[in-house]
C-alpha positions as a Markdown table, in Angstrom:
| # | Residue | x | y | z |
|---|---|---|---|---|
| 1 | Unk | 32.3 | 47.5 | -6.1 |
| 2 | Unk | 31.4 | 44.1 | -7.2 |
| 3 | Unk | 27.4 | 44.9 | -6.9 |
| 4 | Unk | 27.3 | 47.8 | -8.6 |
| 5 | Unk | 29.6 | 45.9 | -11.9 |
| 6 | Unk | 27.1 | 43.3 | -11.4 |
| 7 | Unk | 23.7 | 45.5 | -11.6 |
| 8 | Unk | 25.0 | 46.7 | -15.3 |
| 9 | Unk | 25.7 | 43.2 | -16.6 |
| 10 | Unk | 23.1 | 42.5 | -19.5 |
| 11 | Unk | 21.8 | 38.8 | -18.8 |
| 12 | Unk | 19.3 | 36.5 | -20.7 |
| 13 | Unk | 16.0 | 36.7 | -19.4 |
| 14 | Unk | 16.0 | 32.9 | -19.9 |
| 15 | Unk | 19.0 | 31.4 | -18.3 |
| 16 | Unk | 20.4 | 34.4 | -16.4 |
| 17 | Unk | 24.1 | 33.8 | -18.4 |
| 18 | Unk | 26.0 | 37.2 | -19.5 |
| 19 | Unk | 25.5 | 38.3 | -23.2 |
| 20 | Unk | 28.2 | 38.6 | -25.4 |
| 21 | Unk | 29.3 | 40.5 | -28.3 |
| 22 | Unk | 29.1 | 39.7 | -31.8 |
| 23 | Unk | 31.9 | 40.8 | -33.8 |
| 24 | Unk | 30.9 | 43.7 | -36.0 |
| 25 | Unk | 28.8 | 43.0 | -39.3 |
| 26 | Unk | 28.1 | 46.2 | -39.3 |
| 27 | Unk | 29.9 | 49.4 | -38.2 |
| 28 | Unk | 26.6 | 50.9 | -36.6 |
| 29 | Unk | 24.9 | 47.7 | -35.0 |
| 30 | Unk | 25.6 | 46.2 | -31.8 |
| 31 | Unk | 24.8 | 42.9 | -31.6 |
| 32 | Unk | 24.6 | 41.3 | -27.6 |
| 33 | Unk | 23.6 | 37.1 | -27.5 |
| 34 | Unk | 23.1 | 34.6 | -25.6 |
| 35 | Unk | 25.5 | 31.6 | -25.6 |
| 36 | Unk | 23.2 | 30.0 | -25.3 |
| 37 | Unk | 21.2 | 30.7 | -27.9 |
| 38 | Unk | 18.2 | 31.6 | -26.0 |
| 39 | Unk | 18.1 | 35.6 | -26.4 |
| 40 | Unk | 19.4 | 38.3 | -29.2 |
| 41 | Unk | 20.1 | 42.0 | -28.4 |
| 42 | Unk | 20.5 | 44.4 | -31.3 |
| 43 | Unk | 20.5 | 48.1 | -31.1 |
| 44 | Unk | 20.9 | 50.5 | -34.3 |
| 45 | Unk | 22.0 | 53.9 | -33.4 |
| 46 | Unk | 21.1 | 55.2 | -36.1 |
| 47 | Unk | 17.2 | 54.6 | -35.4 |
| 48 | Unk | 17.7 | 54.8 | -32.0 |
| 49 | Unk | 16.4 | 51.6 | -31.7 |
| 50 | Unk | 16.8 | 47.9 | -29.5 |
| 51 | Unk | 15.4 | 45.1 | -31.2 |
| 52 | Unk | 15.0 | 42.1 | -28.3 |
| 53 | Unk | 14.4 | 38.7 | -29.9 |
| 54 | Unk | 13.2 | 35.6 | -27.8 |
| 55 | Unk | 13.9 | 32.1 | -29.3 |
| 56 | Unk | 12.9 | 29.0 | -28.3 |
């Protein structure tokens, strides 16, 4: 069971760590990030949408 939890666990592409949540600014966005810092998620439902943002 283990595998399959692990295969839907969003990671940064840079240093393979789990995203986590921001808490809500916004009712509608979903904001995932890196602890990192290295990688931000954020997907608007409204505009059916997934911004991906790469810093360095």
């Amino acid at each position: 069971m283990n595998i399959i939890k692990h295969l839907f666990i969003e990671r940064c592409p840079k240093c393979h760590k789990a995203l986590k949540n921001q808490p809500n600014t916004f009712p509608a966005q979903i904001i995932k990030f890196c602890p990192d810092g290295h990688y931000e998620k954020e997907y608007h439902p409204a505009l059916e949408s997934c911004i991906e943002t790469i810093k360095s």
